[in-house]
C-alpha positions as CSV (number, residue, x, y, z in Angstrom):
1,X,34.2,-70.3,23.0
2,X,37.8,-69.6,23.6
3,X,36.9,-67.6,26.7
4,X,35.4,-70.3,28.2
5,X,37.5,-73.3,27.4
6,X,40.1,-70.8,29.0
7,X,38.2,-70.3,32.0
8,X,37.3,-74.1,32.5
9,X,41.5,-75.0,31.9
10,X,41.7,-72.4,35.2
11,X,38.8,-74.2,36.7
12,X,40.7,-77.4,36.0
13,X,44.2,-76.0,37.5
14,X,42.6,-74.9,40.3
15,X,41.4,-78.6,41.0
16,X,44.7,-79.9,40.9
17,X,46.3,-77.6,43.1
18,X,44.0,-75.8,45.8
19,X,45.1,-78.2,48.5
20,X,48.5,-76.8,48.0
21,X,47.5,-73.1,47.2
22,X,50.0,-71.4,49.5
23,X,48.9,-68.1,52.1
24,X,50.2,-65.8,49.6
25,X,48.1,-66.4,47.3
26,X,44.9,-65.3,49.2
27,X,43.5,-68.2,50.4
28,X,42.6,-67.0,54.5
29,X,41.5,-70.7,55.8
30,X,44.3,-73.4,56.1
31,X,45.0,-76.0,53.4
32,X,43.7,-79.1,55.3
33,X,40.2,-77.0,56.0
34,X,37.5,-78.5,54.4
35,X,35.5,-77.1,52.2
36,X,32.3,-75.0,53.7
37,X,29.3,-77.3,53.5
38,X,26.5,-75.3,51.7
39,X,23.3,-76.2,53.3
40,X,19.6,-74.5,52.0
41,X,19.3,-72.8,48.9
42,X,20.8,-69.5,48.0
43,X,19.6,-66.1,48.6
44,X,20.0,-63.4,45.7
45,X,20.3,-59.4,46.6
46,X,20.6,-56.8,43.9
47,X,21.7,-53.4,45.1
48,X,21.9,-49.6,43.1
49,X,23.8,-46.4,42.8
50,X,22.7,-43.5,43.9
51,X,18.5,-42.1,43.2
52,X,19.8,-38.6,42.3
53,X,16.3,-36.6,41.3
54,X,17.2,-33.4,39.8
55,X,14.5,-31.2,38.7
56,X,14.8,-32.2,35.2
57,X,14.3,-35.5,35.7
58,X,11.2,-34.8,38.0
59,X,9.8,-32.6,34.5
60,X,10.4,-35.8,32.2
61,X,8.2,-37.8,34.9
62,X,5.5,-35.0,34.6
63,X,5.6,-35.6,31.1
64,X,5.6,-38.9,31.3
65,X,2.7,-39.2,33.4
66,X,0.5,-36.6,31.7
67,X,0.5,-39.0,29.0
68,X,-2.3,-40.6,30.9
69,X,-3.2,-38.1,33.5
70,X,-1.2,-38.9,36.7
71,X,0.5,-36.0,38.0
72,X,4.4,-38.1,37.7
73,X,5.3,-40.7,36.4
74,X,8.6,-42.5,37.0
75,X,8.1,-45.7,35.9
76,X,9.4,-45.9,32.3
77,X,12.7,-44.8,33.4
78,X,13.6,-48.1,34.9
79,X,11.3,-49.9,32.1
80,X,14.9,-51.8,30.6
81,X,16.1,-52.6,33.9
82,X,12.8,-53.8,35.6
83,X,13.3,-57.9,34.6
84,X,17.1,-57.5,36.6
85,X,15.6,-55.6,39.9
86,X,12.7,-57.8,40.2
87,X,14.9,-61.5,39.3
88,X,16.3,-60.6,43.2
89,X,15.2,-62.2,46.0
90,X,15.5,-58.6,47.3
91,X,16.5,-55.4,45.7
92,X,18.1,-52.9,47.5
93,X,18.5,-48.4,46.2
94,X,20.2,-45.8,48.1
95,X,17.6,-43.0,47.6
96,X,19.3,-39.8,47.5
97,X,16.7,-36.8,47.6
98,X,14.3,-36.2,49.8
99,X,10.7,-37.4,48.4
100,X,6.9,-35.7,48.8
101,X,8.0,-32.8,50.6
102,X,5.1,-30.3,51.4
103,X,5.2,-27.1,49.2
104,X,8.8,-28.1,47.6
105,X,7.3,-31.6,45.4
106,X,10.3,-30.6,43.2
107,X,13.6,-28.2,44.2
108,X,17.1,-28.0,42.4
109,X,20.1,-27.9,44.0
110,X,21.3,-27.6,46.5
111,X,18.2,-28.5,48.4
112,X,17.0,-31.5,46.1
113,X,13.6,-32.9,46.2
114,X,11.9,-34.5,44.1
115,X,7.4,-36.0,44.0
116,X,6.3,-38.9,46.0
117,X,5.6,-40.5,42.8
118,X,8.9,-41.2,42.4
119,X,8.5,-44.3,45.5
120,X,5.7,-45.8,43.9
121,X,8.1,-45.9,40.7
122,X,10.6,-47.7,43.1
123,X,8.3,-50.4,43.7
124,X,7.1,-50.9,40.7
125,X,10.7,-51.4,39.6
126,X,11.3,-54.0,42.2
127,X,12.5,-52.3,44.8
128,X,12.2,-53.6,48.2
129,X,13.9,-51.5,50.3
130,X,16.4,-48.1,50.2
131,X,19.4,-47.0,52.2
132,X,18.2,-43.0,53.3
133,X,21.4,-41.8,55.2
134,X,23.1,-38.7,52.7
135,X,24.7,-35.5,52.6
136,X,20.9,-34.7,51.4
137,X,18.8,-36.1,53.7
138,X,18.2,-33.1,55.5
139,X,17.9,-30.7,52.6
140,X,14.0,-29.3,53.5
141,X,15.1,-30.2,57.6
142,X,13.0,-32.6,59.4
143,X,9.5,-32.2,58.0
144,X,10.8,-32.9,54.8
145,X,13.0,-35.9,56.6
146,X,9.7,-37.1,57.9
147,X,7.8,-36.5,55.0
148,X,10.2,-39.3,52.9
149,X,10.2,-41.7,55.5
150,X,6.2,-41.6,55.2
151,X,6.2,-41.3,51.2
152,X,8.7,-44.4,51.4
153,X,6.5,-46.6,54.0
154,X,3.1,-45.8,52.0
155,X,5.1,-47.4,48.6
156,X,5.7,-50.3,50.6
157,X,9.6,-49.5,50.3
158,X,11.3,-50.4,53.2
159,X,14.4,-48.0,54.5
160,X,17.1,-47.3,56.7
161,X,19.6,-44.3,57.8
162,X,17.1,-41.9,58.5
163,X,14.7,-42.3,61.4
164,X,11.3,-40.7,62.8
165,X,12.1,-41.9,66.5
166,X,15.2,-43.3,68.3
167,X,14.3,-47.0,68.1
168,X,14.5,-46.9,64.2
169,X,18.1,-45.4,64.5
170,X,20.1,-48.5,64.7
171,X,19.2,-50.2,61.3
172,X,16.1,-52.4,60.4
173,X,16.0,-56.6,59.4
174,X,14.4,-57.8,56.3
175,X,12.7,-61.1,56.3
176,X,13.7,-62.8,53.0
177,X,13.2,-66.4,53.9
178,X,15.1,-68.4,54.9
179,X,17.2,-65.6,55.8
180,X,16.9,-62.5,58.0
181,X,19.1,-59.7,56.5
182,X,20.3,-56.7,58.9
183,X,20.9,-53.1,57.4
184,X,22.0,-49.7,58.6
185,X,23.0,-46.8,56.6
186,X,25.2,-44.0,57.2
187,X,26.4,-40.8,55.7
188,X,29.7,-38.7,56.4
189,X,27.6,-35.7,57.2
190,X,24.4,-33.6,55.7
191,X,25.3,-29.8,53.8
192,X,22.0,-28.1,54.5
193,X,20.0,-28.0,58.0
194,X,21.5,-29.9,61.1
195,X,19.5,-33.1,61.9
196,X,16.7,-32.4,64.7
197,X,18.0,-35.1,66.8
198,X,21.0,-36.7,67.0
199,X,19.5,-40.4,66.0
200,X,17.4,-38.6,62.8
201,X,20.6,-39.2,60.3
202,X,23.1,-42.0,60.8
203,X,27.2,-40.5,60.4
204,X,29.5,-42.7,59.6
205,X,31.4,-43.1,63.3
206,X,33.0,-46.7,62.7
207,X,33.2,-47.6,66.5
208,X,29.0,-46.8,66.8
209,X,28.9,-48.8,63.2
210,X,30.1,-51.7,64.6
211,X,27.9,-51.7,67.3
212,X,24.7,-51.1,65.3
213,X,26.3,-54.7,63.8
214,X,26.4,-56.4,66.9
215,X,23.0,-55.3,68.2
216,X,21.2,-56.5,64.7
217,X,22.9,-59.8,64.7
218,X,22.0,-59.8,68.5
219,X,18.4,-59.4,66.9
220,X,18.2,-62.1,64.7
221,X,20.2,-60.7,61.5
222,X,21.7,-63.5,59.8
223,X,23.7,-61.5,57.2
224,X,24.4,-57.8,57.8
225,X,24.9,-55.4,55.2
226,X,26.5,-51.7,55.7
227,X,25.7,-48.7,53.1
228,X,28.2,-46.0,53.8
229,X,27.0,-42.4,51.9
230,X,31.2,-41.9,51.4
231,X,34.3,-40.9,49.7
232,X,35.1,-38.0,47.3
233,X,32.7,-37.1,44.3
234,X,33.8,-37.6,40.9
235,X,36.9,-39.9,42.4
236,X,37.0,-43.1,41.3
237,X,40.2,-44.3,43.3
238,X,38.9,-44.8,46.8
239,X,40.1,-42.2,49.0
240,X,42.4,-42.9,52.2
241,X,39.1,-42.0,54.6
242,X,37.3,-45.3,52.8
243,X,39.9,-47.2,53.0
244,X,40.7,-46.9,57.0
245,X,36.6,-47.0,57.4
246,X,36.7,-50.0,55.5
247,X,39.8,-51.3,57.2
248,X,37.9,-51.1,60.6
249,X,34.4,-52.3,59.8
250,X,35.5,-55.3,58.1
251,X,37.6,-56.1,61.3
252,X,34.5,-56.8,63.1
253,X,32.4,-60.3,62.5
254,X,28.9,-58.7,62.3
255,X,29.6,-57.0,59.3
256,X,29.3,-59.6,55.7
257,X,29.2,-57.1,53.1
258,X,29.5,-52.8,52.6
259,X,27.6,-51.0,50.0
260,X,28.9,-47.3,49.0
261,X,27.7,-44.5,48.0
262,X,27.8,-40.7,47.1
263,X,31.5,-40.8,44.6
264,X,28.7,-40.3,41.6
265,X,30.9,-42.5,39.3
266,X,31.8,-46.4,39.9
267,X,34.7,-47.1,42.0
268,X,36.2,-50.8,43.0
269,X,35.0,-54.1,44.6
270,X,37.4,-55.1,47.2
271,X,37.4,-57.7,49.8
272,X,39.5,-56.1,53.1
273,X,39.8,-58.6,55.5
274,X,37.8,-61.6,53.8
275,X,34.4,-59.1,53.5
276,X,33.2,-57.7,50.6
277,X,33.7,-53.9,50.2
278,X,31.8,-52.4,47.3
279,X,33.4,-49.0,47.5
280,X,31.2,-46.8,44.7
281,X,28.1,-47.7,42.8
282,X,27.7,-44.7,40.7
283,X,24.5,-42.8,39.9
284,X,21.7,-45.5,38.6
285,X,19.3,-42.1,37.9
286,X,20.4,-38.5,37.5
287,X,21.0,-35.3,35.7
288,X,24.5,-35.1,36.5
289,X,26.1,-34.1,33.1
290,X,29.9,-34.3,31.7
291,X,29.9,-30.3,31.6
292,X,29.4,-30.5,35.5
293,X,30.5,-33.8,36.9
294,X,32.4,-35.6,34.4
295,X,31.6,-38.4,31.9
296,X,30.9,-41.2,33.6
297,X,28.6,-39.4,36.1
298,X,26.4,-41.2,34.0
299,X,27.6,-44.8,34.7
300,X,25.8,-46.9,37.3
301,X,25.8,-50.0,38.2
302,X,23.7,-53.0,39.7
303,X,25.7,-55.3,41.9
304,X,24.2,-59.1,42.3
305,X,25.2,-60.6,45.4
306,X,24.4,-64.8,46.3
307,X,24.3,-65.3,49.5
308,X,24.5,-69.2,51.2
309,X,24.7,-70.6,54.4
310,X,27.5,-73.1,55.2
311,X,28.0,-74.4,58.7
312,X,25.4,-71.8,60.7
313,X,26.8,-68.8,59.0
314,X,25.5,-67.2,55.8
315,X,28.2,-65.8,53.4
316,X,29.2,-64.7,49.8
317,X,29.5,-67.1,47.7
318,X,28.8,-64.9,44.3
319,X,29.3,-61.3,43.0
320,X,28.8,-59.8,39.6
321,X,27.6,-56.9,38.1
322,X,25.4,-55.2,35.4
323,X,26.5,-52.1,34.0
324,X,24.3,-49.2,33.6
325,X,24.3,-45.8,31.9
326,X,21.7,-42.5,32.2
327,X,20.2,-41.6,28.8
328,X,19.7,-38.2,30.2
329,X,17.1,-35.6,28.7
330,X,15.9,-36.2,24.8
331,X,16.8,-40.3,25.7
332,X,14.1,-39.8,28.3
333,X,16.2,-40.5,31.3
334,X,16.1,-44.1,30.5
335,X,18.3,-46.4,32.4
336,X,19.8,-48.5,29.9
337,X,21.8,-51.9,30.5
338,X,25.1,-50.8,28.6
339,X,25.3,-55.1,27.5
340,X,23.1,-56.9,25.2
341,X,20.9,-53.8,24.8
342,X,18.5,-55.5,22.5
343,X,15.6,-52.7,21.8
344,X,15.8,-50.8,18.4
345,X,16.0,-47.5,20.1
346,X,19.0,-48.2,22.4
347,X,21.9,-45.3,22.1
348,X,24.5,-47.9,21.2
349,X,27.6,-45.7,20.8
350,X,27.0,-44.4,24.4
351,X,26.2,-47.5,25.8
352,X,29.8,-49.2,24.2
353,X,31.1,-45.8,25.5
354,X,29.7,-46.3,29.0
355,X,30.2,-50.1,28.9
356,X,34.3,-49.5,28.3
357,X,34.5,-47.2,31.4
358,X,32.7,-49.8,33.5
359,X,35.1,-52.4,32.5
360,X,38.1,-50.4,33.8
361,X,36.2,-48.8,36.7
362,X,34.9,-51.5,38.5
363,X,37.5,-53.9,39.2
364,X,37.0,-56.8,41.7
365,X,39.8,-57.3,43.5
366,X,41.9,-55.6,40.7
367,X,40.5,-57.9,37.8
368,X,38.7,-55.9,35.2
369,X,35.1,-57.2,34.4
370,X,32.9,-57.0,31.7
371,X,29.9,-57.4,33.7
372,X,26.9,-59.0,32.8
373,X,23.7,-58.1,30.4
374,X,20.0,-58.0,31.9
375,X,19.3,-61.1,30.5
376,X,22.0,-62.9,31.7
377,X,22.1,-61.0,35.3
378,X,18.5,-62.5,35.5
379,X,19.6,-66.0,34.7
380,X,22.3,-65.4,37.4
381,X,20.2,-64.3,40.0
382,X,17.8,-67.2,39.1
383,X,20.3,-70.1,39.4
384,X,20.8,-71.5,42.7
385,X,24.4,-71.1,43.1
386,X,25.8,-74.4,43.6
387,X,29.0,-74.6,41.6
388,X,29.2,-77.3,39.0
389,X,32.7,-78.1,38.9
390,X,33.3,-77.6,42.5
391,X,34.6,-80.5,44.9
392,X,31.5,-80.3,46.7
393,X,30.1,-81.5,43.8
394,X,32.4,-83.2,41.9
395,X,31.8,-84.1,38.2
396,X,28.1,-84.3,39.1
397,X,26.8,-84.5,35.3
398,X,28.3,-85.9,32.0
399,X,28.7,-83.6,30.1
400,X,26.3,-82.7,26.7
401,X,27.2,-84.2,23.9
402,X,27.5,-81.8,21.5
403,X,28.8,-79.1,23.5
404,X,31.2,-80.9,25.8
405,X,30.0,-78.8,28.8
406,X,27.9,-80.0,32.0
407,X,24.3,-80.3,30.8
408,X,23.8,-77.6,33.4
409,X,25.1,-75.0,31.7
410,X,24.8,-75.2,28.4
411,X,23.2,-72.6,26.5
412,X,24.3,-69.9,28.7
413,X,26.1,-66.9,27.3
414,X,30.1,-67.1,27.6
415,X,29.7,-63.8,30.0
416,X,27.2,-65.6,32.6
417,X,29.9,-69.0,31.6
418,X,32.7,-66.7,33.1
419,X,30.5,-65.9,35.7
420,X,29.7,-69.1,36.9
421,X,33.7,-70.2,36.2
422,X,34.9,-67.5,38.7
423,X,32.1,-68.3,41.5
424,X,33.3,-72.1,41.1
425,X,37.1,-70.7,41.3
426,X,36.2,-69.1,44.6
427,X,34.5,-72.4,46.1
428,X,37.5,-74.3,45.4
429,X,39.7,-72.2,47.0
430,X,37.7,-72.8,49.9
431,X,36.6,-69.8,50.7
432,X,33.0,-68.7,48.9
433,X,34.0,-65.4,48.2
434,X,36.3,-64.3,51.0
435,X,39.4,-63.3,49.2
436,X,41.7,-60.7,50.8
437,X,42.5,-57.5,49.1
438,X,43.1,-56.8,45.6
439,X,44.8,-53.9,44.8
440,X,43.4,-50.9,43.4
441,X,42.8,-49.6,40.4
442,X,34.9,-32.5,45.0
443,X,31.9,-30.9,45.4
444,X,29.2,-29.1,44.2
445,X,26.7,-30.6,42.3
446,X,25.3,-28.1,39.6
447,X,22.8,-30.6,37.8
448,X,18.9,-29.4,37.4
């Protein structure tokens, strides 16, 4: 309770004063600007860390599915996360390995691959679609390049940053009415065979980036998003390389939001230049193991993202998280929410652990967060968006009677409450989400 009449006093502050909020505080648009004018409802995307499949997680889904005579079977692994991934309007991975590659269904480092099962498991989690572009992509060379980008379309899981022709290269659009959603994936190289063409794996070259921006807004993208396959592993500061990538990409008006990959722990949420930069989202499935890679190797993350049109452009106008952490081998390789884990068998120790690292990890724009539970990342993602102390708004309710708060939102945990408090923070300030930059906060991979 005290949290949140603290956060509502800050919401009230921020009332009082945000036409006078001065440049230095942030605030990009000038003090006379009105506030954006929100027009439709809002669109909700979920994305993941990284889908590292390590041999020993590919034997626990052989396990699991010879429990009722499948070959594999992924699924319970994402069995306490499935409610979040499938709350999104659209639910994006960044699948690692290469998947159903002929004569090698399962190989350990440093050529990973893992059973075609495994994008089946994908969709029954809620998956709709995966960035492909990584240092693994061409592990088993092009047939096993090919051989995922068939696995993936026969699961229904739509992809980008690897390609089977040229015309795929440049990124692919996702219809999630009413918006059209541009993506393009890219990696900062491969470590095994050199791609077969040069348009089969998408490197990170910022000046070809922003063009692949251009051309899908040119196509009908309404919102484009950027996964970048980047950074140093095991580094949770982002390195000087991301940051001048970032710097560039976020220059450009075709780009609304980046999504990285590859650090295998969580790093920062930034916005450089008004755009969202979501430097590191840690591994959401792996082997990787303190002994190798560090403790918090096993920390993931999902980001929720609301997106809204105001005025003929669609932005951020909502970001939190939901922490995640590995329960690797005897915990099944469960993906467990590390909040308001409810289920008797949850590994609470680890999961407080986990949830502690997060908090420091993952800043946004140098505030810590707690991040969210499944439950109340569901209810998030459900909610359409519209702040309720906002000057779009106004007042808009009296509030409940017994609770003092706007009938809207009462009943709702004091995390999704702080939630809600910062998103309305942002609207007032005029600028959805587009803040300017907080401040901050190698490698083989031996896992099997």
């Amino acid at each position: 309770m005290n949290r949140f009449i603290a956060a509502l006093g800050m919401v009230t502050l921020v009332v009082s004063v945000v036409a006078t909020v001065p440049a230095s505080a942030g605030v990009t648009v000038a003090d006379d600007e009105p506030a954006p004018s929100f027009a439709g409802p809002a669109v909700t995307l979920l994305f993941t860390g990284d889908m590292l499949i390590h041999p020993r997680v590919s034997r626990k889904g052989a396990e699991y599915g010879s429990a009722h005579g499948a070959a594999y079977d992924f699924r319970p692994m994402f069995d306490q996360v499935r409610p979040l991934v499938e709350a999104a309007d659209f639910a994006i991975c960044h699948q690692e390995v290469q998947l159903g590659v002929p004569g090698s269904d399962v190989s350990p480092f440093p050529a990973l691959a893992a059973p075609s099962e495994f994008a089946t498991a994908l969709t029954d989690a809620g998956f709709d679609a995966c960035s492909t572009a990584s240092n693994h992509a061409t592990d088993h060379g092009d047939e096993g390049l090919r051989a995922t980008i068939q696995v993936l379309d026969e699961a229904g899981v739509q992809h980008t940053g690897t390609a089977a022709n040229e015309r795929d290269a440049g990124g692919t659009i996702y219809d999630v009415p009413p918006l059209r959603i541009g993506h393009a994936s890219y990696t900062y190289g491969v470590q095994m065979h050199s791609p077969a063409h040069e348009w089969s794996v998408n490197m990170i070259d910022s000046e070809r980036i922003v063009a692949d921006a251009a051309a899908l807004k040119e196509r009908g993208a309404d919102f484009v998003v950027i996964s970048l396959h980047w950074g140093q592993q095991y580094r949770v500061a982002p390195t000087d390389s991301q940051r001048r990538v970032a710097e560039t990409l976020t220059a450009s008006p075709d780009i609304d939001l980046i999504v990285g990959h590859h650090a295998h722990v969580l790093q920062p949420i930034e916005h450089v230049n008004g755009t969202p930069v979501i430097f590191g989202l840690g591994n959401f499935l792996s082997n990787q193991a303190p002994s190798c890679c560090g403790v918090n190797s096993g920390d993931g993350a999902a980001v929720l993202v609301r997106v809204r049109a105001a005025e003929g452009d669609w932005m951020v106008t909502g970001l939190q998280y939901v922490p995640t952490w590995v329960h690797r081998k005897g915990g099944g390789y469960i993906v467990w929410p590390t909040v308001g884990a409810t289920d008797e068998s949850a590994p609470l120790d680890h999961l407080v652990a986990s949830q502690a690292r997060s908090y420091e990890q993952m800043t946004i724009d140098g505030i810590e967060h707690a991040g969210l539970s499944v439950a109340d990342g569901t209810s998030w993602l459900s909610r359409d968006g519209v702040p309720h102390w906002s000057a779009e708004r106004g007042t808009g309710r009296a509030p409940n009677d017994e609770t003092g708060r706007d009938d809207d939102v009462a009943g709702l945990s004091p995390a999704l409450l702080e939630s809600l408090e910062q998103e309305t923070y942002r609207d007032l300030a005029h600028l959805g989400s587009r803040l300017v930059d907080g401040r901050e906060r190698d490698t083989a991979d031996p896992s099997e």
